[in-house]
Structure formats: structure tokens, C-alpha cells
C-alpha positions in Angstrom: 19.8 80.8 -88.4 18.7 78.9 -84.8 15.3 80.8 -83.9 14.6 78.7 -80.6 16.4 75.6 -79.4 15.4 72.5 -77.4 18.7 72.7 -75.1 18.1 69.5 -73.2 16.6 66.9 -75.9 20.3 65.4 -76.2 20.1 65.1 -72.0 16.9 63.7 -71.7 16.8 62.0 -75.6 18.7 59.4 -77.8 17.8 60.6 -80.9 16.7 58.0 -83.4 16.0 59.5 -86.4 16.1 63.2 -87.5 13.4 65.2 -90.1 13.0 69.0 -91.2 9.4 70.1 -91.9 7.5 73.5 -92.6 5.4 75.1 -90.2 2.6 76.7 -90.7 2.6 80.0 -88.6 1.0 83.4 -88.2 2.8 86.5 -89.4 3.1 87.8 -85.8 4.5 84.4 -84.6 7.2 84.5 -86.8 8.1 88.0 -85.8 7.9 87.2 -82.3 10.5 83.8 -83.3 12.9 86.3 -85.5 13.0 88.1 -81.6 14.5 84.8 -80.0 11.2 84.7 -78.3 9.3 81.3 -77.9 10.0 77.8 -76.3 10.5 74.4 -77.1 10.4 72.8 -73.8 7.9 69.9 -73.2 7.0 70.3 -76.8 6.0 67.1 -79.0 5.3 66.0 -82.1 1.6 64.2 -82.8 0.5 62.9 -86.2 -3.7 62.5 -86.4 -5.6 62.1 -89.4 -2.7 62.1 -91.7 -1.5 65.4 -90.6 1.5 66.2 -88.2 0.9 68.9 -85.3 3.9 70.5 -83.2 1.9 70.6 -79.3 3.2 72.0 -76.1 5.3 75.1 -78.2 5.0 78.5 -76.7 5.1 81.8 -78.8 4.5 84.7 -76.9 2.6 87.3 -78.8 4.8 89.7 -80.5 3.0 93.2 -79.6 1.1 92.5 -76.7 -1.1 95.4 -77.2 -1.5 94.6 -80.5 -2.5 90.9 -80.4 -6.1 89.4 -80.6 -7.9 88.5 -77.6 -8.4 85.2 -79.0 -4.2 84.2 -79.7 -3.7 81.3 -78.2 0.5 81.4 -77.6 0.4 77.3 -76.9 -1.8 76.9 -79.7 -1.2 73.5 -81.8 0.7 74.0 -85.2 0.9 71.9 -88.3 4.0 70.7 -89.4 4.2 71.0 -93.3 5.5 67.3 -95.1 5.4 64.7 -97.5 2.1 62.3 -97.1 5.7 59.4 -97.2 7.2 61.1 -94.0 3.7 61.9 -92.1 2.8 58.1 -92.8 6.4 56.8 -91.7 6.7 59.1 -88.6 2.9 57.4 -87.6 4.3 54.0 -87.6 7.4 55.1 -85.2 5.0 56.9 -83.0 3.3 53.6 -82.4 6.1 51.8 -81.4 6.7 51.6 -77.9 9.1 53.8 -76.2 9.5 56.5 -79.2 8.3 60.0 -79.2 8.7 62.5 -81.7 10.1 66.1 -80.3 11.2 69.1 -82.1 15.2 69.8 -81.5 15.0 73.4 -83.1 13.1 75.6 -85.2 15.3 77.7 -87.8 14.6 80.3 -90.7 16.1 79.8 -94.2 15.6 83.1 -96.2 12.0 83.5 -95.6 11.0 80.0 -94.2 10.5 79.1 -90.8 11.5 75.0 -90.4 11.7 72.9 -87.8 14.0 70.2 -87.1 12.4 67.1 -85.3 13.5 64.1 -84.2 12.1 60.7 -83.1 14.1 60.1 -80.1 13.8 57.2 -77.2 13.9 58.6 -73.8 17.1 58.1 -71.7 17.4 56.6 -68.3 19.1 58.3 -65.1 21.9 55.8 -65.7 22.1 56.9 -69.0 22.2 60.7 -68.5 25.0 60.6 -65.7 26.9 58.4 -68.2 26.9 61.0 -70.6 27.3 63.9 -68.2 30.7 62.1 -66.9 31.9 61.9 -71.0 30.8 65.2 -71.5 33.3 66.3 -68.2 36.2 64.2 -69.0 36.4 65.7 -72.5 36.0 69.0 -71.0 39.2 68.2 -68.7 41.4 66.4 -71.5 40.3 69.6 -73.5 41.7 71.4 -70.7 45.1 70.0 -70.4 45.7 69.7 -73.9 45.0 73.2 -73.9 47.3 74.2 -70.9 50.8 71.9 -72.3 
């Protein structure tokens, strides 16, 4: 089940390569993601010190009257994965033009997950390409629809 979604990684993102990983969370921040509440956008993926952190992701507090003083809603968040995947996504983060970005962050039973992706950003060339597939299928859709 979807939590929060990155809706405009695809528009502003080729995705190279795709990854699930754990996070790590507070109880209170995975109440407040069961409640749709939270945001992916600007959000990025850093590894240091052979650990991955999620940086830039917003999660309001569930109870505001009930939070800390100290809860930090853009605080940075480790990502939960094999020492293999943490070393390989460091190597693609050093390559030029890459990034790593979360696309969505999902609950299976229990677990929270995210998916991320190393992507390569996309040009304004690029994006109106895409935006004039995206409205031709929409308009074959249509007529196919309408015989």
C-alpha cells in the first residue's frame, strides 16, 4: 500500500536503476505516513560512511500537541540495506550526472519501505517530448474509446 509518492520523479527523472530498502523511523512517523501525511519532494538519497540516509523528506508530526519540542519533521533517515547495495549505490552516486531519489515509500504488513531509484535528470527537451507521448496516447485512447 503507497504511503507517499514522488509524483514528478518520472517528469523530471529517467530512472536508471530501481532499489527497495527499510527505513528506519519513529513510531509517530509512521502513524503520521499510515495518514497519507509526509512528502517526497526534493528528497534525495546520500550514502556516507557506508550508511545510506533519505535527506530533504518531510513528516509532519502526527499529534502536534503531543510531539517533542525537539522532532525534527525534515530530519535525515537511514535507509536499512545490504553492505553490497550501499557500496554499489556509492559508486553510481559518484558518477557524473546520477542522483539517487526516493520514488515512493510503501508499508508491507508492518514494514515501512522505500522504493529508490538512481535516476539521471532530464532536459526541457526531454520533458516536453514526453509530455507530447503522454497527450497523443491520451487522444488515440480517446478515439479508440469513442468508435
Amino acid at each position: 500500500m503507497t504511503l507517499v509518492e514522488y509524483k514528478k520523479a518520472f517528469l523530471r527523472f529517467a530512472p536508471v536503476e530501481t532499489f527497495t530498502a527499510g527505513l528506519e523511523l519513529f513510531g509517530t512517523e509512521v502513524k503520521a505516513l499510515r495518514n497519507k501525511l509526509g512528502s517526497l519532494d526534493g528528497a534525495r538519497v546520500v550514502v556516507r560512511a557506508g550508511e545510506a540516509f533519505i535527506v530533504g523528506m518531510t513528516i509532519p508530526p502526527y499529534q502536534a500537541a503531543n510531539t517533542p519540542k525537539t522532532y525534527d519533521p525534515e530530519r535525515t533517515r537511514r535507509l536499512l540495506l545490504a553492505k553490497k547495495e550501499i557500496a554499489h549505490l556509492a559508486a553510481e552516486e559518484a558518477k557524473k550526472g546520477l542522483t539517487i531519489i526516493p520514488l515512493e515509500v510503501y508499508s508491507t504488513g508492518r514494514l515501512v519501505k522505500a522504493k529508490i531509484a538512481v535516476v539521471r535528470g532530464k532536459g526541457k527537451a526531454d520533458r516536453r517530448e514526453d509530455l507530447k507521448k503522454r497527450d497523443a496516447s491520451r487522444e488515440t485512447a480517446r478515439v479508440l474509446k469513442n468508435r
